[in-house]
N, CA, C and O atoms as a Tinker XYZ file with bonds, in Angstrom:
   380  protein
     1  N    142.907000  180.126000    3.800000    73     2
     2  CA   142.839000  180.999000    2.656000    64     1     3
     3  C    142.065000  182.258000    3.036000    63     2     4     5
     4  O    141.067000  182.307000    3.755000    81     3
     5  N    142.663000  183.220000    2.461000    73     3     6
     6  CA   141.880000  184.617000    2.523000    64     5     7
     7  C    140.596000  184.726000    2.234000    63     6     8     9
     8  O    139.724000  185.182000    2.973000    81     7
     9  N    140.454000  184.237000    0.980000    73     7    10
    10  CA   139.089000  184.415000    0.037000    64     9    11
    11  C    138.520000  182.975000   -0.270000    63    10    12    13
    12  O    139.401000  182.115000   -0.250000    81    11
    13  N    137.353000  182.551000   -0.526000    73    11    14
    14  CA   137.127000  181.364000   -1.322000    64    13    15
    15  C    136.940000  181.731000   -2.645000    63    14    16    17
    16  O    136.582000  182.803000   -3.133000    81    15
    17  N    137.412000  180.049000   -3.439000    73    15    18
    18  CA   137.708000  180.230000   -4.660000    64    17    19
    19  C    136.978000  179.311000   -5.208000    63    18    20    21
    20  O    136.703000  178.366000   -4.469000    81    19
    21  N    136.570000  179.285000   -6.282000    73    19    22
    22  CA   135.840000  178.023000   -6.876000    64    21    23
    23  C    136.675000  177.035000   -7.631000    63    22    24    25
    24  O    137.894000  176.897000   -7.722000    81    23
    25  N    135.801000  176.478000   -8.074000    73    23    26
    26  CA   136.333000  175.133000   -8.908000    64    25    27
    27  C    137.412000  175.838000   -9.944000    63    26    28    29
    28  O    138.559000  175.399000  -10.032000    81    27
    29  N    137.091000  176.627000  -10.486000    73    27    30
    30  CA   137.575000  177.261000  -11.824000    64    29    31
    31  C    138.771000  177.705000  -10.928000    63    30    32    33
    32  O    139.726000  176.938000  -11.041000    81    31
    33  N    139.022000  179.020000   -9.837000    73    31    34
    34  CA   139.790000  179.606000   -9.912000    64    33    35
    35  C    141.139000  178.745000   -8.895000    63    34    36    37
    36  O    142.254000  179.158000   -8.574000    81    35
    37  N    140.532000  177.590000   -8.640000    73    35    38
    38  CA   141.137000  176.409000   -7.904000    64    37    39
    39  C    142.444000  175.964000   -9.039000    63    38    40    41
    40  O    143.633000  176.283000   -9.031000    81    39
    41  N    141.709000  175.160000   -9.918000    73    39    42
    42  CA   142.087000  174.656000  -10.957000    64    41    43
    43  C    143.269000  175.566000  -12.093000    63    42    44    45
    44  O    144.215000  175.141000  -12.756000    81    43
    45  N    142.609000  177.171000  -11.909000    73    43    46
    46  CA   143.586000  177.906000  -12.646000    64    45    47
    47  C    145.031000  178.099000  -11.992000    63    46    48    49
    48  O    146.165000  178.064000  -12.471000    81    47
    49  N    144.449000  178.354000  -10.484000    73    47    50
    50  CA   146.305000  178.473000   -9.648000    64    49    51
    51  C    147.129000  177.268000  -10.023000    63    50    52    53
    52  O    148.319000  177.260000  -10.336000    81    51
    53  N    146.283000  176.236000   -9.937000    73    51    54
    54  CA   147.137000  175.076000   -9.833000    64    53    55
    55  C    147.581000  175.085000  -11.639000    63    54    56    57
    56  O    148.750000  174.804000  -11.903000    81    55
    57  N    146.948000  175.299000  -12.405000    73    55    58
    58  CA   148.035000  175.106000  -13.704000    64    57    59
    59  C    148.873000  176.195000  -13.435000    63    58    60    61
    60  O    150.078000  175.947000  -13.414000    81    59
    61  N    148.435000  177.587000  -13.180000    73    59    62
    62  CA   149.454000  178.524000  -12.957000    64    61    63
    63  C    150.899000  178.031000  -11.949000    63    62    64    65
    64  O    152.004000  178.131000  -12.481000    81    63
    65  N    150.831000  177.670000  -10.944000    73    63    66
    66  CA   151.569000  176.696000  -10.546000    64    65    67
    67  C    152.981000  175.996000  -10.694000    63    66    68    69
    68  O    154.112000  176.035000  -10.210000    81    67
    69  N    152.045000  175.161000  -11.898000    73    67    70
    70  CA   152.776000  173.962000  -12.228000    64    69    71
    71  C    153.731000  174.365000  -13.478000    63    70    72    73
    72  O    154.603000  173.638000  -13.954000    81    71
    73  N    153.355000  175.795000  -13.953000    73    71    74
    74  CA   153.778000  176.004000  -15.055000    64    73    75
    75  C    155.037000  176.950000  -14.370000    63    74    76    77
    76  O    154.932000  177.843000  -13.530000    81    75
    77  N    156.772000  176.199000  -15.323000    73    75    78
    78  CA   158.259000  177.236000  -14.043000    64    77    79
    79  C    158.468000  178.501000  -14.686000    63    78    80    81
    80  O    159.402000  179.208000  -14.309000    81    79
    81  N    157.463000  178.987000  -15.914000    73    79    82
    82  CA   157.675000  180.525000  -16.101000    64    81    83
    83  C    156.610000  181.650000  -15.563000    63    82    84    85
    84  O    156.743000  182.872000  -15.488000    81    83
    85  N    155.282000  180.635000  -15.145000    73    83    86
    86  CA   154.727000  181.929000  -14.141000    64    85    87
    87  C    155.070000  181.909000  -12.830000    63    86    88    89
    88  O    155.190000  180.854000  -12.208000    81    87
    89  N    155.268000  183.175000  -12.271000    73    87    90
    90  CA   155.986000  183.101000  -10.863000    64    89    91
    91  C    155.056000  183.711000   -9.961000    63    90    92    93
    92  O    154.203000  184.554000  -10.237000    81    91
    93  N    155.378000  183.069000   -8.587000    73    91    94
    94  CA   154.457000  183.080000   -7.666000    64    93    95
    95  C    153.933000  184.770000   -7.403000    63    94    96    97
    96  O    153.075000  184.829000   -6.522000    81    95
    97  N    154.265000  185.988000   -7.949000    73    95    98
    98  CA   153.701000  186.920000   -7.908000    64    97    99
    99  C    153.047000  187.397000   -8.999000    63    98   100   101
   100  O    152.657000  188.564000   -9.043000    81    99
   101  N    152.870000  186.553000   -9.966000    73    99   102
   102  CA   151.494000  186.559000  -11.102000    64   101   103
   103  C    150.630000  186.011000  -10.144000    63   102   104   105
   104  O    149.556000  186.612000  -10.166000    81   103
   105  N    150.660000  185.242000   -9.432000    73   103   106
   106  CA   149.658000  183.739000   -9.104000    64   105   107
   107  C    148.911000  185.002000   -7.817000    63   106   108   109
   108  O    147.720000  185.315000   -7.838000    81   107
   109  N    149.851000  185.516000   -6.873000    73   107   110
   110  CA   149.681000  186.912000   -5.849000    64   109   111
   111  C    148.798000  187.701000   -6.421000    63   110   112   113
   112  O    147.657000  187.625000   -5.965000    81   111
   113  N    149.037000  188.641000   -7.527000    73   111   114
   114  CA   148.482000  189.528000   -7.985000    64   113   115
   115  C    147.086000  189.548000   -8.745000    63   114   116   117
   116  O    146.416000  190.502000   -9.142000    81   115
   117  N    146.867000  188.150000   -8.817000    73   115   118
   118  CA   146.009000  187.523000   -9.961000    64   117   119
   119  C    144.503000  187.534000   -8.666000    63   118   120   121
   120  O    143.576000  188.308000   -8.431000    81   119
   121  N    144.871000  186.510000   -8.236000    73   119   122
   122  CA   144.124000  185.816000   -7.246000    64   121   123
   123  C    144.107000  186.453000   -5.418000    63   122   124   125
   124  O    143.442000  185.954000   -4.511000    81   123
   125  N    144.872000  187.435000   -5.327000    73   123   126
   126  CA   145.082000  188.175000   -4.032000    64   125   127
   127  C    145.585000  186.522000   -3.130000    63   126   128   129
   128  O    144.763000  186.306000   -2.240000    81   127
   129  N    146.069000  186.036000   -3.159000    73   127   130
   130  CA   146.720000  184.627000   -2.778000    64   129   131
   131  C    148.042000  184.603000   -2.145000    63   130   132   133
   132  O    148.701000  184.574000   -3.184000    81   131
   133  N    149.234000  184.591000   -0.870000    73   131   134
   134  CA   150.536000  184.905000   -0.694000    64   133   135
   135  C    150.779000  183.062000   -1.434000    63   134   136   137
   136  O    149.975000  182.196000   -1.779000    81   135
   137  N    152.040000  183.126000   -1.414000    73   135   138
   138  CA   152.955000  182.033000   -1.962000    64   137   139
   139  C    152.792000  180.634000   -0.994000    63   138   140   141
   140  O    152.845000  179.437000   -1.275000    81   139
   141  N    152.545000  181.453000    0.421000    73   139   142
   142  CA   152.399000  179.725000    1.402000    64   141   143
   143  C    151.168000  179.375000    1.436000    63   142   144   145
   144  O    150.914000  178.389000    2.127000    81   143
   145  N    149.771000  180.219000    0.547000    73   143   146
   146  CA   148.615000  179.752000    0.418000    64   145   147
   147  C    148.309000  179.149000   -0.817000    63   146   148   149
   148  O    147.190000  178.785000   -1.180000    81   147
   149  N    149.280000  179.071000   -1.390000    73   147   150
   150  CA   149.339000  178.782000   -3.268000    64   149   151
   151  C    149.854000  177.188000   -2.750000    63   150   152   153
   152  O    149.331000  176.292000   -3.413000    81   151
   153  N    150.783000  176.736000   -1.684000    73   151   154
   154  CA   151.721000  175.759000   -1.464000    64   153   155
   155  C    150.932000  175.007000   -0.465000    63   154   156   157
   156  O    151.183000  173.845000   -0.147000    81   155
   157  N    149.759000  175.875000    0.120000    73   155   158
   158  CA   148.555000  175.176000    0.703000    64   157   159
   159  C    148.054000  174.568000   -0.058000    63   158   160   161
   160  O    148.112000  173.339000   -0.102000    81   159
   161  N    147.366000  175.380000   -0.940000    73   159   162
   162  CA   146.570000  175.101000   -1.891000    64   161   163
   163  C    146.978000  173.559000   -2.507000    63   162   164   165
   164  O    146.390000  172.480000   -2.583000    81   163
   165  N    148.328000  174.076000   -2.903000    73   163   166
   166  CA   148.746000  172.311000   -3.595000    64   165   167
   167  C    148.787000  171.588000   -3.219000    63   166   168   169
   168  O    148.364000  170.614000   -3.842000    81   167
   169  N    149.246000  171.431000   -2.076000    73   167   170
   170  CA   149.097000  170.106000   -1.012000    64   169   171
   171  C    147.990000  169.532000   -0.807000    63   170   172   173
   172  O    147.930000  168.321000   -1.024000    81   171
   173  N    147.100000  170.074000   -0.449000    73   171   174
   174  CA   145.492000  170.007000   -0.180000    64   173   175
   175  C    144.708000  169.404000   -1.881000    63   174   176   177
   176  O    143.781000  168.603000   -1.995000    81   175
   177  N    145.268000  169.932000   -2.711000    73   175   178
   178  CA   144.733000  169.349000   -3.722000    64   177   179
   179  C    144.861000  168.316000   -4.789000    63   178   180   181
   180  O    144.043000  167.843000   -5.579000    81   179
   181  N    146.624000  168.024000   -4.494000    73   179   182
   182  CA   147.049000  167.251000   -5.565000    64   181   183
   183  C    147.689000  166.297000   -4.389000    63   182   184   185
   184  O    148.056000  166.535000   -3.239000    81   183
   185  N    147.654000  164.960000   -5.300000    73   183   186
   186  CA   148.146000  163.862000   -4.901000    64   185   187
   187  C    149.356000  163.815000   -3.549000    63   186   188   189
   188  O    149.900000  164.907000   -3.717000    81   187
   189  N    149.715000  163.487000   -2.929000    73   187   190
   190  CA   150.820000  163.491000   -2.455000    64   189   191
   191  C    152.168000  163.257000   -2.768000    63   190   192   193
   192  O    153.037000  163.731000   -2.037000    81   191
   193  N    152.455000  162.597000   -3.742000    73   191   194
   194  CA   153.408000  162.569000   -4.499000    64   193   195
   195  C    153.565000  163.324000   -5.603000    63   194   196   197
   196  O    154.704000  163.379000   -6.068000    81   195
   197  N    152.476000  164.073000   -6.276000    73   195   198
   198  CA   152.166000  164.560000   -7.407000    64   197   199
   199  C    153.026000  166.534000   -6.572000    63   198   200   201
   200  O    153.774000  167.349000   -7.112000    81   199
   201  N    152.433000  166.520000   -5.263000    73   199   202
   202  CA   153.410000  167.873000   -4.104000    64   201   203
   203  C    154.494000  167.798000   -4.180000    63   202   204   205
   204  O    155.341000  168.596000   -4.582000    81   203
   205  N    154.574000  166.482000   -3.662000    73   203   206
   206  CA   156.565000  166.491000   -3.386000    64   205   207
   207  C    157.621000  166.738000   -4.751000    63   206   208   209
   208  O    158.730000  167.272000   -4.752000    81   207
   209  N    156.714000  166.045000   -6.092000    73   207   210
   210  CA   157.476000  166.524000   -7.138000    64   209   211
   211  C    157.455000  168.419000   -7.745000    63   210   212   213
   212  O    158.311000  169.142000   -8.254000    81   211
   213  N    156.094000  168.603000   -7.370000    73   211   214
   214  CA   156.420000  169.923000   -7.568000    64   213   215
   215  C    157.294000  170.847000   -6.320000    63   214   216   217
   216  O    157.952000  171.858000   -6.567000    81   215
   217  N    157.150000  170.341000   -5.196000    73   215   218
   218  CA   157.479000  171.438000   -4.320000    64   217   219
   219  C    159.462000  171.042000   -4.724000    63   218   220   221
   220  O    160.210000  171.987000   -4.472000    81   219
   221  N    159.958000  170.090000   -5.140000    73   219   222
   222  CA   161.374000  169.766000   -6.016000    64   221   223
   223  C    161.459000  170.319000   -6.905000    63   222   224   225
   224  O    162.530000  170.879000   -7.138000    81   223
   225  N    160.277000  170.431000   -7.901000    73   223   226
   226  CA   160.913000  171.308000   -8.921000    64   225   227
   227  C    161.128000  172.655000   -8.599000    63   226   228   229
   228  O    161.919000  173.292000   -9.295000    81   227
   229  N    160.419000  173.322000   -7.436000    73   227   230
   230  CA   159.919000  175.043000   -7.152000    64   229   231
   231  C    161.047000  174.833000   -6.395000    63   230   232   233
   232  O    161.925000  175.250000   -7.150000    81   231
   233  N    161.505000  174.518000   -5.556000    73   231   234
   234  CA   162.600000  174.291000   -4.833000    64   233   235
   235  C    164.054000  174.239000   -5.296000    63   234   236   237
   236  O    164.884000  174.973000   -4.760000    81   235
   237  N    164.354000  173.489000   -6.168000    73   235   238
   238  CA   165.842000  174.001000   -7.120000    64   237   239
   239  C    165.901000  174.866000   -7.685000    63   238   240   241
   240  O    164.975000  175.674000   -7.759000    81   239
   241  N    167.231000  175.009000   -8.390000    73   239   242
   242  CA   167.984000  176.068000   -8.560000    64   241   243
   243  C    167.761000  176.629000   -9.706000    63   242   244   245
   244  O    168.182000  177.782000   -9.798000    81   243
   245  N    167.115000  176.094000  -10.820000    73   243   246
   246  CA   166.712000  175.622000  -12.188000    64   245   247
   247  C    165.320000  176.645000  -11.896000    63   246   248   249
   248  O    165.428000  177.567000  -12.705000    81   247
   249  N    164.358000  176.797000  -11.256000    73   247   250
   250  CA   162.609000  177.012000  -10.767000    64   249   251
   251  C    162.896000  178.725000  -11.350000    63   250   252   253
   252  O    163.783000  179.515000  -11.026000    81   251
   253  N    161.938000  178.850000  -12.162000    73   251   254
   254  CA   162.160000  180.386000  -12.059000    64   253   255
   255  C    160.651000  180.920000  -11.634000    63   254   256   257
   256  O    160.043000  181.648000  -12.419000    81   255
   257  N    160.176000  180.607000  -10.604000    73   255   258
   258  CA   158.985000  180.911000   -9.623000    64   257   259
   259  C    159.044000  182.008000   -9.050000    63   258   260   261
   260  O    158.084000  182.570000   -8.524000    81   259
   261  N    159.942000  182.334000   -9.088000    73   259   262
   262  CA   160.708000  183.648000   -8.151000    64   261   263
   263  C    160.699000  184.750000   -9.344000    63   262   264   265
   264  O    161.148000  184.483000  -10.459000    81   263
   265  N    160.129000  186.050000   -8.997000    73   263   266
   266  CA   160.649000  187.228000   -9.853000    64   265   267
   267  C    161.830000  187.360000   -9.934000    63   266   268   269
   268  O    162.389000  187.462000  -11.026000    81   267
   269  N    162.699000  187.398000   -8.369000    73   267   270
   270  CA   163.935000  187.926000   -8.132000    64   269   271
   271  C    165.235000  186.388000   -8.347000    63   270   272   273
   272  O    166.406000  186.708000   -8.548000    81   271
   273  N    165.013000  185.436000   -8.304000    73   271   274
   274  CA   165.500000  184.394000   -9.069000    64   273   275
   275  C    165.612000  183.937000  -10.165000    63   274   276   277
   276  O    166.418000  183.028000  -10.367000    81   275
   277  N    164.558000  184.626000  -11.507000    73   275   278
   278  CA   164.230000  184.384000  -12.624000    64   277   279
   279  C    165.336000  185.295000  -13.462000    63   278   280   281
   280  O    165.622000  186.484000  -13.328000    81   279
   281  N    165.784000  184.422000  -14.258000    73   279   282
   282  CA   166.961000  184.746000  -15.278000    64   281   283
   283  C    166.314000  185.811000  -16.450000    63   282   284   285
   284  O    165.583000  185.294000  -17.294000    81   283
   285  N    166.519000  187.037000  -16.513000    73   283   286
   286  CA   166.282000  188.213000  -17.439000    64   285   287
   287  C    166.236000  187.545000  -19.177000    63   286   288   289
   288  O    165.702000  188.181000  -20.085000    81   287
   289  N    166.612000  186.769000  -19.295000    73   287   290
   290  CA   165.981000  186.020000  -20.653000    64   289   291
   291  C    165.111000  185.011000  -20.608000    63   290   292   293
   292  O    165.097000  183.930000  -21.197000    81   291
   293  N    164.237000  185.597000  -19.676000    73   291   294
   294  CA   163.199000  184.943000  -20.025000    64   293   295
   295  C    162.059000  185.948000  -20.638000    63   294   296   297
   296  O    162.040000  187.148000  -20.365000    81   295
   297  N    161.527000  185.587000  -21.122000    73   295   298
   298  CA   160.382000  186.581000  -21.978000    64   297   299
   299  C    159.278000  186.091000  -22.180000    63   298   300   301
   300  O    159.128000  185.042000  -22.807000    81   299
   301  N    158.167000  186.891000  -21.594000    73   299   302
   302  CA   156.561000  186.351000  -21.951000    64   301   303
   303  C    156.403000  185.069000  -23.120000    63   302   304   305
   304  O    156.884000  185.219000  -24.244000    81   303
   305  N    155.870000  184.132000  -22.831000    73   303   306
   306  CA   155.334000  183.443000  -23.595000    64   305   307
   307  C    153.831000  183.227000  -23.950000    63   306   308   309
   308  O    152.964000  183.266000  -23.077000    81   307
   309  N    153.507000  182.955000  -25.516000    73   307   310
   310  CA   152.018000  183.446000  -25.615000    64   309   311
   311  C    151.713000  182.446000  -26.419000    63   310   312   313
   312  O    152.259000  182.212000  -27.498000    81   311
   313  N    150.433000  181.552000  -25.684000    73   311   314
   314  CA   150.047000  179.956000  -26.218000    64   313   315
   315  C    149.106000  180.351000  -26.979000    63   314   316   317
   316  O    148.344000  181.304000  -26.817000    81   315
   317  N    149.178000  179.452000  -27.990000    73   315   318
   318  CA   148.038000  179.870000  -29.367000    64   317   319
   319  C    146.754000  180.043000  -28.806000    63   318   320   321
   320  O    145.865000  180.739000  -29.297000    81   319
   321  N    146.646000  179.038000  -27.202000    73   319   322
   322  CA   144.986000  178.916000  -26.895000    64   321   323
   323  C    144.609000  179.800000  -26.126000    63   322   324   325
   324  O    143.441000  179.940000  -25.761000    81   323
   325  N    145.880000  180.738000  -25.676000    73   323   326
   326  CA   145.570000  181.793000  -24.069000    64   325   327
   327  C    144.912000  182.855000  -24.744000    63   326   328   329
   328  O    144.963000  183.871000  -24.052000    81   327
   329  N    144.321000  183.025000  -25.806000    73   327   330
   330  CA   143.177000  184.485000  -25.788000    64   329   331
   331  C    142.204000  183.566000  -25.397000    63   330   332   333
   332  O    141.472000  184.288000  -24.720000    81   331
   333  N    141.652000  182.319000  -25.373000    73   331   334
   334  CA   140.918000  181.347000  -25.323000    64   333   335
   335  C    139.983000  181.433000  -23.422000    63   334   336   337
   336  O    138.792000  181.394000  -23.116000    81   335
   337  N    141.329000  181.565000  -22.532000    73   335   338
   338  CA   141.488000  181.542000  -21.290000    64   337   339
   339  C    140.560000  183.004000  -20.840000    63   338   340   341
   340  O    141.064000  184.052000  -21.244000    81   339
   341  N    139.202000  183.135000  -20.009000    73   339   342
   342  CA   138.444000  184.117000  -20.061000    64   341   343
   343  C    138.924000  184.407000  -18.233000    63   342   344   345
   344  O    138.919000  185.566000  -17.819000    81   343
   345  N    139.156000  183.703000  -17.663000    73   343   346
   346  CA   139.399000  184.078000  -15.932000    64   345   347
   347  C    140.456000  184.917000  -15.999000    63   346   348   349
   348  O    140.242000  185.689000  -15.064000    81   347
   349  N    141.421000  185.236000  -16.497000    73   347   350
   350  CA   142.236000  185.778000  -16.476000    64   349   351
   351  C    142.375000  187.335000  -16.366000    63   350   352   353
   352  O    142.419000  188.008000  -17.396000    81   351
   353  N    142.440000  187.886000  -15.188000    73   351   354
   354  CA   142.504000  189.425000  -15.068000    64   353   355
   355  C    143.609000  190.295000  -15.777000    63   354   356   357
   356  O    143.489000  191.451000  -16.183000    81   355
   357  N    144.797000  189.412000  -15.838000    73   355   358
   358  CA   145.712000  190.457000  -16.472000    64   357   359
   359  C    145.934000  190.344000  -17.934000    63   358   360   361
   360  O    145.983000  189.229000  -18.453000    81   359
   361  N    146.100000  191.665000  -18.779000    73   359   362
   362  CA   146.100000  191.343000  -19.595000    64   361   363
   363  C    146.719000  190.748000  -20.661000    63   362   364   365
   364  O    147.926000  190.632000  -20.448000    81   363
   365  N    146.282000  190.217000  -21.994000    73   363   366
   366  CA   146.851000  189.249000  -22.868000    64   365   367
   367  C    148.088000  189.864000  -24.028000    63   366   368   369
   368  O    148.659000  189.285000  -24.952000    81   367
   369  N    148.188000  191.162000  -23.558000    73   367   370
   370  CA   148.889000  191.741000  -24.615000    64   369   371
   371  C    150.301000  191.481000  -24.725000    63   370   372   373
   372  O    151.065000  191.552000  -23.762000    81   371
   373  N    150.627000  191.199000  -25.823000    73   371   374
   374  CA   151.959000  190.597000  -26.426000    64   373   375
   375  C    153.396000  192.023000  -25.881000    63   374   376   377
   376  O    153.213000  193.193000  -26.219000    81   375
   377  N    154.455000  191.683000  -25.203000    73   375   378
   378  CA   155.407000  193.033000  -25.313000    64   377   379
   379  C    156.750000  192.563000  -26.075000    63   378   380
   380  O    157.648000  193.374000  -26.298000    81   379
């Protein structure tokens, strides 16, 4: 890894992650992080089986992880609890 990260900003990639509408160049831009250190990251931290199911889901055809793979209807989504979320550099504003 480039930088060290703490507990917190550990824990945030990995929900960022796991979740198939943020894509690996939120997770880039957020955290200064490339995509095979995010796929480090997971391996190293989650279960071994708990990897192989995500690196299947990021891996099909379905994954919209990808800017340039991600289907144009998709549109920001905004969780009742994410003004809640304080690590977060970019901002929360609704478009």
């Amino acid at each position: 890894m480039k930088m060290l990260l703490n507990l917190q900003q550990i824990d945030r990639i990995i929900e960022m992650a796991w979740e198939d509408r943020t894509p690996f160049e939120a997770i880039s831009y957020q955290f200064q992080i490339s995509e095979s250190e995010v796929i480090e990251l997971m391996r190293k931290e989650l279960k071994s089986s708990s990897f192989r199911l995500w690196r299947k889901r990021v891996n099909s055809g379905v994954s919209s992880k990808h800017l340039k793979k991600r289907s144009s209807e998709i549109t920001r989504f905004r969780c009742s609890r994410q003004k809640t979320i304080s690590l977060n550099k970019i901002s929360k504003r609704i478009k």
